[in-house]
VEXKEDREN-927983 format. One line per 4 residues: number of its first residue (from 1); for each residue x, y, z of N, C-alpha, C, CB. Coordinates in steps of 0.05 Angstrom, whole numbers, always signed. Glycine has a CB too. Example, Ala and Ser with C-alpha at 12.3 -4.5 7.8 and 13.67 -1.06 7.14 Angstrom:
VEXKEDREN-927983
1) +264/-114/+156/+246/-90/+156/+264/-66/+156/+226/-89/+181  +257/-45/+142/+273/-21/+143/+258/+1/+157/+282/-12/+114 .
***
This chain:
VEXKEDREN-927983
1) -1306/-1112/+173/-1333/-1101/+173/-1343/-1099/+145/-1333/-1074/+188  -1366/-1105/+133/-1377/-1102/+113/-1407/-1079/+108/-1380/-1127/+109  -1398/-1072/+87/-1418/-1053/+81/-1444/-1056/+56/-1402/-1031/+75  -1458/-1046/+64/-1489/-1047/+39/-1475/-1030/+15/-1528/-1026/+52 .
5) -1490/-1049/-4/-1476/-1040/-26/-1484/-1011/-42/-1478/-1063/-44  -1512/-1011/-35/-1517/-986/-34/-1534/-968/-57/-1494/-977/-31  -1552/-992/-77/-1562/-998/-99/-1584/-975/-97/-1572/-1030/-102  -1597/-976/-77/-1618/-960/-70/-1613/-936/-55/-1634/-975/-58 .
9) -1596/-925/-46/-1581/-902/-34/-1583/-879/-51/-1553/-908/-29  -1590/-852/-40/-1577/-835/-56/-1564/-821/-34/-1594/-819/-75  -1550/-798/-45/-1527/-788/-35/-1521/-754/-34/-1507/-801/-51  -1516/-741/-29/-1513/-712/-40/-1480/-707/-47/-1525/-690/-15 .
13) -1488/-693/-71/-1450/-681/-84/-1442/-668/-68/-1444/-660/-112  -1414/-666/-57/-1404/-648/-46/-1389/-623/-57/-1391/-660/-33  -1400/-623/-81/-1393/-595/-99/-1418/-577/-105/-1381/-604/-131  -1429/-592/-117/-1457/-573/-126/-1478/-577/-107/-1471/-580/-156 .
17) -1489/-604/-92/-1508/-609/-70/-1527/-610/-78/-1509/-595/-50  -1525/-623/-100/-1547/-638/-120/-1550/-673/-100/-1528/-642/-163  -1575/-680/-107/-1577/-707/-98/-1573/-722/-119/-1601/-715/-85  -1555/-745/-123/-1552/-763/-135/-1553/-793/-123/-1533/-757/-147 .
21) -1552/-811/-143/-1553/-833/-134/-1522/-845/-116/-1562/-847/-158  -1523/-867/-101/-1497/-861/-93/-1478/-883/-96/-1496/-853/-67  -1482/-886/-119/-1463/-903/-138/-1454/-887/-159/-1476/-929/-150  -1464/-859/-157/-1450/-850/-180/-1432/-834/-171/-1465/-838/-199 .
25) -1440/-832/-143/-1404/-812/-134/-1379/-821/-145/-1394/-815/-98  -1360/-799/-147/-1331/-813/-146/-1313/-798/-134/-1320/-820/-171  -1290/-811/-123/-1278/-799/-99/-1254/-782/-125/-1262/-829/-70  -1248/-755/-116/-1228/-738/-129/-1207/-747/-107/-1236/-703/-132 .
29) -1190/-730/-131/-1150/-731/-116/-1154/-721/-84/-1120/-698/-138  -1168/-698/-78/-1170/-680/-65/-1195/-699/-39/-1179/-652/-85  -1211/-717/-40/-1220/-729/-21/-1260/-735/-31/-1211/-708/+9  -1264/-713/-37/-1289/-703/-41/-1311/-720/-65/-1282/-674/-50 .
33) -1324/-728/-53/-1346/-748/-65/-1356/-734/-76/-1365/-762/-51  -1366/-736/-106/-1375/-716/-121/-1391/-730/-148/-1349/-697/-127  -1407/-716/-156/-1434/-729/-178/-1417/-719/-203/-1474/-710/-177  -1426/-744/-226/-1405/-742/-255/-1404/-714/-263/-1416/-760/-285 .
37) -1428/-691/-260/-1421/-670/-273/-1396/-651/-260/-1447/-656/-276  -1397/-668/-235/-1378/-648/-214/-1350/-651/-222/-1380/-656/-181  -1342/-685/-230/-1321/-696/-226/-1295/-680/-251/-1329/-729/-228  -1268/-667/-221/-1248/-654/-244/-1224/-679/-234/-1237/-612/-239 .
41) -1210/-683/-251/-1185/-704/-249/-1161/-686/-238/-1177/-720/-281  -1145/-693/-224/-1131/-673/-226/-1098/-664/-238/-1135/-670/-204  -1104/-634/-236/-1087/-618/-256/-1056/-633/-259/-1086/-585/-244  -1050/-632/-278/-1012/-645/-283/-996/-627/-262/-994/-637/-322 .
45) -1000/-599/-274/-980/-582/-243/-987/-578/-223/-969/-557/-243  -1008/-591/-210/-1013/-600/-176/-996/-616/-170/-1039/-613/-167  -986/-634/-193/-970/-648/-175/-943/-660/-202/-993/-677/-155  -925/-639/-202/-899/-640/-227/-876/-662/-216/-880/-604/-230 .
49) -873/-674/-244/-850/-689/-240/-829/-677/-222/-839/-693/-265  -814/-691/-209/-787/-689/-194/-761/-686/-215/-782/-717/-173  -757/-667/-218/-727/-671/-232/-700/-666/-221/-724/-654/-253  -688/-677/-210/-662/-685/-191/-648/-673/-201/-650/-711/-186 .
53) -625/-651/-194/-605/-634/-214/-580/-654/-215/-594/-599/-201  -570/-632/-238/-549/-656/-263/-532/-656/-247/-536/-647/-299  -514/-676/-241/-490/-692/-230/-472/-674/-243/-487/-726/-237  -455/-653/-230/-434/-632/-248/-403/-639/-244/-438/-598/-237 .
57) -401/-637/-206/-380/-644/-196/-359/-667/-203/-388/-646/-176  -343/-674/-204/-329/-689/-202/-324/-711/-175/-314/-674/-208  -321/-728/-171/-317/-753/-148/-279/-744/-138/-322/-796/-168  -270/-737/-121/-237/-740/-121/-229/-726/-156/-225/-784/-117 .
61) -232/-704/-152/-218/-689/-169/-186/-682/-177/-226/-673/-162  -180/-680/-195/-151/-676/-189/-146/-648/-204/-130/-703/-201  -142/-630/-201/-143/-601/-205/-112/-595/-219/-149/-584/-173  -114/-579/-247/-98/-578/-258/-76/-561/-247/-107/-573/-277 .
65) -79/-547/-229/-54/-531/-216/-38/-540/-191/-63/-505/-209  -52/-563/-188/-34/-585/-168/-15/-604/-173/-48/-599/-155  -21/-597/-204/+8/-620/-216/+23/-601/-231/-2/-652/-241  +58/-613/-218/+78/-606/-232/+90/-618/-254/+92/-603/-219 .
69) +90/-598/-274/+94/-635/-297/+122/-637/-288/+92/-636/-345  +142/-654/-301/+169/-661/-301/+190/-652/-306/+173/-674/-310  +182/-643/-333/+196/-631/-344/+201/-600/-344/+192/-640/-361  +182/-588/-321/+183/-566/-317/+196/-571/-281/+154/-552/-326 .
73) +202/-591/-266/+198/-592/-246/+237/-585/-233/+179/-620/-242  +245/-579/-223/+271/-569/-214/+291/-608/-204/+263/-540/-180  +310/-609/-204/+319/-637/-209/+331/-641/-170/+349/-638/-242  +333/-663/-164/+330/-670/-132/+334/-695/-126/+303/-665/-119 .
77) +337/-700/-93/+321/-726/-94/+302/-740/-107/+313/-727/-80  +285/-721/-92/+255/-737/-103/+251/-727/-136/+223/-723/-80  +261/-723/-155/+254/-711/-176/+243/-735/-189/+275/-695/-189  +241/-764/-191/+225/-775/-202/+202/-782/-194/+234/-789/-209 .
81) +188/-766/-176/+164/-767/-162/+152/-738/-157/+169/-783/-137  +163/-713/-172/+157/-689/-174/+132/-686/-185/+174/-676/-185  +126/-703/-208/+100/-700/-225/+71/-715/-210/+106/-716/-256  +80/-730/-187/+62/-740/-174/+54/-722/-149/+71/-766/-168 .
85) +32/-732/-141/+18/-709/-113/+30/-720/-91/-20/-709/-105  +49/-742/-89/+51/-743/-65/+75/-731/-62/+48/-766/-54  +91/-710/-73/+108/-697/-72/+99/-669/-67/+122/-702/-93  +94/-652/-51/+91/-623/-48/+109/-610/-67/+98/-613/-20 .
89) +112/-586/-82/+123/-568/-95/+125/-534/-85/+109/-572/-117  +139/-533/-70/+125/-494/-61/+133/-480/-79/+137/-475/-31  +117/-451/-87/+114/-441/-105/+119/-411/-91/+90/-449/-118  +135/-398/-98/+138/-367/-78/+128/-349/-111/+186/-357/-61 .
93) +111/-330/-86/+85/-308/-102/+99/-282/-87/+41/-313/-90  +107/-270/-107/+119/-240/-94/+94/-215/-87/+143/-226/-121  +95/-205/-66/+67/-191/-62/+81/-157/-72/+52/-196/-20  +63/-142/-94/+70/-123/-92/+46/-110/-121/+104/-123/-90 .
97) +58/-83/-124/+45/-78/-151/+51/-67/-176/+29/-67/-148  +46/-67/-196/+58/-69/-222/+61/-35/-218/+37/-85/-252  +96/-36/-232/+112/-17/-222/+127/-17/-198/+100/+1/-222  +119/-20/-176/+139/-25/-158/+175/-43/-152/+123/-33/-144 .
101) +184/-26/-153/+208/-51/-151/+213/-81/-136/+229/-39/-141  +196/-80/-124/+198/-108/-113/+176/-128/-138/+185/-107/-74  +161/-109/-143/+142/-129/-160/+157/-151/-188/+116/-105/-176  +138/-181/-181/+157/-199/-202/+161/-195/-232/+147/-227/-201 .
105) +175/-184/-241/+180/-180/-267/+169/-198/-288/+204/-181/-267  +159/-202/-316/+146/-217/-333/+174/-220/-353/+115/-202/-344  +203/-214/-344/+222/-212/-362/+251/-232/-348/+227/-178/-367  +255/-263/-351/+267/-271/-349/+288/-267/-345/+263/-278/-358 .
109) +313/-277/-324/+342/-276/-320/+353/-283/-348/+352/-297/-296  +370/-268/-353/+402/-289/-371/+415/-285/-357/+419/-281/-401  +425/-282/-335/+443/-293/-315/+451/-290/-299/+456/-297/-316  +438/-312/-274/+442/-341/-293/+412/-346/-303/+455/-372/-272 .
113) +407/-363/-319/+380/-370/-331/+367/-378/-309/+378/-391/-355  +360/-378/-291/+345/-391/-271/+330/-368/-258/+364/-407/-251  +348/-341/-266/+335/-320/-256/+342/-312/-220/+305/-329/-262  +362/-325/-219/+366/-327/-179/+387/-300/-177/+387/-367/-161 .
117) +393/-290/-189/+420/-271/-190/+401/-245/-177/+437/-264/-231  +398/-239/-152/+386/-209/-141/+396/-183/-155/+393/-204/-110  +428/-189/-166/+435/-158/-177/+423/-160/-215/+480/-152/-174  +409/-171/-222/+408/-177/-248/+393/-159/-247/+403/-201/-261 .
121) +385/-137/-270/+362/-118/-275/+338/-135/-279/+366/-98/-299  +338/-161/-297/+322/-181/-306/+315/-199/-284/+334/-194/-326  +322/-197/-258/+321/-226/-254/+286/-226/-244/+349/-239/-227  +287/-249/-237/+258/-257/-231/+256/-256/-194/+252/-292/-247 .
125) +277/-248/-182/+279/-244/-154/+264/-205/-151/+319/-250/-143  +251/-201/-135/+242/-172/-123/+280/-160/-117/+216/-179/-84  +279/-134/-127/+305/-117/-125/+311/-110/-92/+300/-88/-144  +292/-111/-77/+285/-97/-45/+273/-122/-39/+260/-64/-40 .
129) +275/-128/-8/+262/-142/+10/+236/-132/+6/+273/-141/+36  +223/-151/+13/+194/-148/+11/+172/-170/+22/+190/-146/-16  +150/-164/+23/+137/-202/+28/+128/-221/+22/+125/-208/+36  +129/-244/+23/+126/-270/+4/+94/-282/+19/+159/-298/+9 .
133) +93/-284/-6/+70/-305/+3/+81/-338/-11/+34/-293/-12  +92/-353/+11/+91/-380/+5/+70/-406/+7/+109/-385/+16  +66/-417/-20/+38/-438/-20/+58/-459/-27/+7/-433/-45  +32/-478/-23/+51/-510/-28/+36/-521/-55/+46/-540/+4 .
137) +40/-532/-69/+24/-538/-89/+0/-570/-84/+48/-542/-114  +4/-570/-61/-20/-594/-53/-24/-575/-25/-7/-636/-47  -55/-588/-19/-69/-573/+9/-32/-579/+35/-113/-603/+24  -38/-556/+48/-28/-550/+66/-23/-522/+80/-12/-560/+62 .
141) +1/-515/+95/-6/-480/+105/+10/-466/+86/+5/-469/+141  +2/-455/+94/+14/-425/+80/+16/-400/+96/-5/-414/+57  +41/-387/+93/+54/-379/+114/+61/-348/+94/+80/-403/+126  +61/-331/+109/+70/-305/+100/+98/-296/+115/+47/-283/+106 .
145) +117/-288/+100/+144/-287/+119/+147/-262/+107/+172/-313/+116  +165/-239/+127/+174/-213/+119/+191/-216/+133/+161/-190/+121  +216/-209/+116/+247/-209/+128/+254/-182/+137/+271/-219/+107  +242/-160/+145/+242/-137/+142/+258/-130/+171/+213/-127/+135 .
149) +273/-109/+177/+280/-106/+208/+278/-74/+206/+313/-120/+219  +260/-57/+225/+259/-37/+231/+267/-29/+249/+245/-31/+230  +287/-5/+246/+300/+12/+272/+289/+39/+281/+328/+20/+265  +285/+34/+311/+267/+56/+322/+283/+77/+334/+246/+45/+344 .
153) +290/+98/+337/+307/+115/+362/+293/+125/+369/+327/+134/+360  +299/+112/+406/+280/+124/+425/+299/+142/+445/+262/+98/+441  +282/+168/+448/+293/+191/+469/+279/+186/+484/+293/+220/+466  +285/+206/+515/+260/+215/+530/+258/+249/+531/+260/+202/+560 .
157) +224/+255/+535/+225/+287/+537/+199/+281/+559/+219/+310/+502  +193/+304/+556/+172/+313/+568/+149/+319/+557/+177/+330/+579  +128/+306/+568/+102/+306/+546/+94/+319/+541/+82/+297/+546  +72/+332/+518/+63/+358/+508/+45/+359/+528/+52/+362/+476 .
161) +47/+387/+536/+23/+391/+554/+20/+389/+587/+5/+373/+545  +50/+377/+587/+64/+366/+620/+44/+340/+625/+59/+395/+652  +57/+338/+653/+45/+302/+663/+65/+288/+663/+24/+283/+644  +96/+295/+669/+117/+280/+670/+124/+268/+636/+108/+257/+693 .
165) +152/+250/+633/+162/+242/+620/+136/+223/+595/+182/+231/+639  +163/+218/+565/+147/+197/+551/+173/+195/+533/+115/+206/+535  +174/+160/+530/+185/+158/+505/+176/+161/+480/+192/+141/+504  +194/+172/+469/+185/+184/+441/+202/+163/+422/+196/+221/+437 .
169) +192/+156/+398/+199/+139/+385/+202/+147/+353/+184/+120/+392  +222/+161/+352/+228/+174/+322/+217/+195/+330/+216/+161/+292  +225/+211/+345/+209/+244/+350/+178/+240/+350/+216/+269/+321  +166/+221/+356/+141/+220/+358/+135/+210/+390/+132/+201/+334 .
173) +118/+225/+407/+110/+221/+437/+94/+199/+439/+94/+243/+450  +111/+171/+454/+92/+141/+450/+78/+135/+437/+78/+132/+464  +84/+139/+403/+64/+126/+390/+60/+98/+388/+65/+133/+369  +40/+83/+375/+28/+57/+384/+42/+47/+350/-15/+56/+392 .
177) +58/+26/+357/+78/+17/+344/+70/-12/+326/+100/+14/+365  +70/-23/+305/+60/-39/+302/+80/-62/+283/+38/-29/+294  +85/-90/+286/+113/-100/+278/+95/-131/+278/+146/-93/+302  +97/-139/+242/+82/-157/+243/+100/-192/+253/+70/-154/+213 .
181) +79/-205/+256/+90/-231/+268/+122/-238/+245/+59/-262/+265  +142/-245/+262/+162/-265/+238/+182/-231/+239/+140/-280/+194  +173/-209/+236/+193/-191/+227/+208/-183/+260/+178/-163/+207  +217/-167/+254/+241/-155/+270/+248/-122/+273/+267/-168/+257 .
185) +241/-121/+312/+249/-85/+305/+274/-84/+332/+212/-53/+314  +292/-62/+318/+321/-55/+343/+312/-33/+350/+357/-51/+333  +311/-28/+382/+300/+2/+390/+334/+7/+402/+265/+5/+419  +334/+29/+388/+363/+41/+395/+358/+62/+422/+375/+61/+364 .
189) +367/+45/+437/+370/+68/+463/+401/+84/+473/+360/+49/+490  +418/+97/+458/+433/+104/+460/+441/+125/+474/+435/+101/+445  +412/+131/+474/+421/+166/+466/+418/+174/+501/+389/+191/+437  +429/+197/+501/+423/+195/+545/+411/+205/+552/+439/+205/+568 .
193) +386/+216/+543/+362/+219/+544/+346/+198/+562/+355/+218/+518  +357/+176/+557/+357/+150/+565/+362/+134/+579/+361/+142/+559  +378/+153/+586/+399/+137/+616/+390/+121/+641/+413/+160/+634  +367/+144/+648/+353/+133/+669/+331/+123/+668/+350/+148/+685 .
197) +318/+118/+645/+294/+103/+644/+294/+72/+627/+273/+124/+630  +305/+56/+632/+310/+25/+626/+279/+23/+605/+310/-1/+663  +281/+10/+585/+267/+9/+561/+263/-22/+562/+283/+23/+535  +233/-30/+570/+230/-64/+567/+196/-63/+560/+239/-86/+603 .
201) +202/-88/+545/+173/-99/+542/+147/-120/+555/+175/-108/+524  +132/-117/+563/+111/-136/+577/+90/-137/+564/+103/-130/+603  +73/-163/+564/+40/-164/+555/+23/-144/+576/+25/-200/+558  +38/-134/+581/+11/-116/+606/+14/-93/+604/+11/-120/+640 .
205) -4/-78/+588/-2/-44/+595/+17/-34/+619/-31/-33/+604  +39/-14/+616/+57/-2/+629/+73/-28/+648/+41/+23/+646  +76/-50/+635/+96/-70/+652/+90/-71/+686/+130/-58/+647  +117/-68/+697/+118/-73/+726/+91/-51/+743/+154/-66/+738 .
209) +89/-29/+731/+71/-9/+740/+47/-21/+750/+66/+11/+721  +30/-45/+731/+12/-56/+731/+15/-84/+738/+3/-51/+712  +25/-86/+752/+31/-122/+764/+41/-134/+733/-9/-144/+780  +52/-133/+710/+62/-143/+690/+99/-147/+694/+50/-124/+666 .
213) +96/-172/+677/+122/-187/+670/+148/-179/+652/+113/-208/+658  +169/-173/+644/+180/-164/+631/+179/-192/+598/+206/-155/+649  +167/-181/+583/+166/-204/+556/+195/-200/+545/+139/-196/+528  +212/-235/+553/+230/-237/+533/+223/-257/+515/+254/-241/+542 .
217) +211/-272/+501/+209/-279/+474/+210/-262/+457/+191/-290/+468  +248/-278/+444/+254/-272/+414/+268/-243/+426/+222/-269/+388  +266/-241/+443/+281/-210/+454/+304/-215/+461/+268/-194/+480  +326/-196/+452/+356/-197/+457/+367/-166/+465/+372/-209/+429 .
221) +378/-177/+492/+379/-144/+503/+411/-142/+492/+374/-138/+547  +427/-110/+500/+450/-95/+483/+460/-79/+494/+445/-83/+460  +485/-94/+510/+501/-68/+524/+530/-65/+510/+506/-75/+560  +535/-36/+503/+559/-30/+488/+556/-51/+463/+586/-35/+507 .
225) +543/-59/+448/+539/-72/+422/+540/-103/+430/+564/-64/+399  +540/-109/+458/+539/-148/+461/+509/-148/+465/+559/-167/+496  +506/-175/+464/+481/-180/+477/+488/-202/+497/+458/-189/+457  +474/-191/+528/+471/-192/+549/+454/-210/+566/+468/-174/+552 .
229) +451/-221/+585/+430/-228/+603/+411/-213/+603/+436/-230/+627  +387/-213/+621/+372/-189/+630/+376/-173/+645/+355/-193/+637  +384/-196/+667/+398/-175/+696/+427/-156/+690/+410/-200/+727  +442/-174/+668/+465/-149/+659/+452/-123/+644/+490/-163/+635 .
233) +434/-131/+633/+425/-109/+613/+415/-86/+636/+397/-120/+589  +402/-90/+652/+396/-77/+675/+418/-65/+698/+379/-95/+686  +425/-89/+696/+452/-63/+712/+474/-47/+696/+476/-81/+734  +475/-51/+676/+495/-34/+662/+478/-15/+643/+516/-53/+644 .
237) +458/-22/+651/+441/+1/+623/+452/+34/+628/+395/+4/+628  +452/+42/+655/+459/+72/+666/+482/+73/+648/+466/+77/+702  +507/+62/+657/+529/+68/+644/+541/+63/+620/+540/+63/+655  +519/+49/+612/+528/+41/+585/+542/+60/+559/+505/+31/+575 .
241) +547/+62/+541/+553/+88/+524/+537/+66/+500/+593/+102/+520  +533/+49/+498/+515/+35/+474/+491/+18/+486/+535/+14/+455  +462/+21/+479/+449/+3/+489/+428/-8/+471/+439/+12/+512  +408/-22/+465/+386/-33/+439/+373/-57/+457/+404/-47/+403 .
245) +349/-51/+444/+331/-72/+458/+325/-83/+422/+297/-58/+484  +332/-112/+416/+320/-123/+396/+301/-149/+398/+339/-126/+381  +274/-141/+380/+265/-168/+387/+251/-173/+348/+237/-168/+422  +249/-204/+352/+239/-213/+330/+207/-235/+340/+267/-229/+314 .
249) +192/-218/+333/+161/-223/+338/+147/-256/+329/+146/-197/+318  +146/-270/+347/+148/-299/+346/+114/-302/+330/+154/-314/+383  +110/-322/+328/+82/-323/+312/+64/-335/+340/+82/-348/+277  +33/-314/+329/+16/-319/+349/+32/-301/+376/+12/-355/+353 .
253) +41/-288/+375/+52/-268/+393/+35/-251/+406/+71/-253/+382  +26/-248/+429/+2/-226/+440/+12/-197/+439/-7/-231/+472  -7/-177/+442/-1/-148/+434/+17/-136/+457/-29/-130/+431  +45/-123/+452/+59/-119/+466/+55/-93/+482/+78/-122/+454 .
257) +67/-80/+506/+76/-58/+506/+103/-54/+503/+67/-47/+525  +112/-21/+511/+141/-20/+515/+137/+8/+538/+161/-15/+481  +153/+5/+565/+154/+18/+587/+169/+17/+601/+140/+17/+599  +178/+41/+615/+197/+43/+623/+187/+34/+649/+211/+65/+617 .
261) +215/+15/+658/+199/+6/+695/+213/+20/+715/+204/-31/+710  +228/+45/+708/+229/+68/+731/+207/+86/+728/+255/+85/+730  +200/+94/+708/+173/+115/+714/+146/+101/+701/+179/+150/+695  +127/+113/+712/+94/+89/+696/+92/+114/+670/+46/+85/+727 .
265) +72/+107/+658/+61/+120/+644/+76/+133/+625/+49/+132/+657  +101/+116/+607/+116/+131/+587/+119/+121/+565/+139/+137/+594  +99/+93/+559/+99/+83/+535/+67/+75/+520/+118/+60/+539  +74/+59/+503/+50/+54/+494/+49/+23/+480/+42/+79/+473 .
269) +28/+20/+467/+27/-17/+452/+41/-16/+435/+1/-30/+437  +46/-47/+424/+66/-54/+397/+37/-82/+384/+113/-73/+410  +29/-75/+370/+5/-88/+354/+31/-108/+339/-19/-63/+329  +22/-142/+340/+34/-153/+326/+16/-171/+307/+51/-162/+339 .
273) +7/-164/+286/-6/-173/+274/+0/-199/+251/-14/-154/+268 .
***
């Protein structure tokens, strides 16, 4: 389509609305036909350069605390491939705090120089069990292990306040017990207090009371100092003169109870965190 050129036309500004001729319009950034006195160009910071931020990162990094040099590296099989990543290195981090005796000392073994001697005042081993945090020196898991084993002695009495029986666990009435994943607790049932109320664990509040299972994972039952079946542990528990329920808390383990499955209502949870 063609248009008149427009020689003889006038026009009105769309700024001031002055009549001008209409060859003297000119089109702004912004759209607007406008007479020379009108005409503004437009501003630099209407419309600012792009500046793309500075390239900082690295491409495949290789991070200085992922390499073991060599000559610091312990001697092996693989020891001529220690300084390389495709060798893992684990590194044990003693968890504790300055002053405590387990905490890692800044004062080297003499012996042996390696620092592995537990009775050394110097050594670089924690004096007491305690917990590790183990890392690998290239991506992978990391695992927290406590070698710790806690012993409980459990009686039975009568609850404060009546409402029938409760196990008490260190002179304490069913308290809510807590034993992290990997460690280990022995509930000493010896005492004859005990006689008649069989001491087991289930994922289900008050066990058999509540349609629940007796939980043996990692559980080792204890008659007269052996360890037993289940069904022996159960029939000899009455007469026993020695008995212990031990278990060691598997990882990813759900929150336990502990109840007696002759009477309901005499225990409480074991949080395994």
């Amino acid at each position: 389509m063609s248009f008149a050129v427009g020689r003889y036309s006038q026009a009105i500004c769309d700024r001031c609305g002055f009549k001008v001729d209409y060859l003297d319009l000119s089109k702004e950034w912004n759209g607007l036909l406008v007479c020379p006195e009108c005409y503004e160009p437009k501003h630099p910071q209407l419309d600012p350069p792009y500046h793309p931020p500075d390239p900082e990162a690295l491409q495949d990094p290789r991070v200085e605390s992922n390499k073991i040099l060599k000559d610091d590296s312990p001697t092996g099989p693989n020891d001529a491939t220690f300084d390389t990543f495709s060798q893992p290195m684990p590194i044990t981090v003693f968890l504790g705090e300055p002053g405590d005796s387990a905490f890692l000392t800044t004062v080297q073994s003499t012996s042996p120089t390696d620092g592995s001697n537990p009775t050394d005042s110097n050594s670089m081993l924690p004096q007491t069990p305690h917990k590790k945090l183990i890392m690998q020196s290239k991506i992978g898991a990391v695992t927290i292990s406590t070698a710790s084993t806690t012993t409980y002695t459990v009686t039975v009495a009568a609850k404060a306040g009546g409402g029938g029986n409760a196990f008490y666990i260190d002179g304490v009435q069913a308290p809510s017990i807590t034993i992290n994943e990997g460690s280990s607790a022995i509930f000493n049932l010896s005492d004859n207090t005990v006689d008649s109320h069989p001491f087991y664990l289930s994922t289900t509040s008050d066990g058999s009371h509540n349609s629940g299972s007796v939980y043996t994972t990692g559980v080792t039952f204890k008659i007269n100092g052996s360890s037993v079946s289940q069904s022996a542990y159960a029939s000899g528990y009455t007469s026993a003169t020695t008995r212990a329920l031990e278990i060691t808390v598997a990882i990813g383990a759900p929150t336990l109870y502990y109840y007696c499955s002759s009477h309901p209502g005499m225990g409480n949870s074991i949080s395994t965190p």
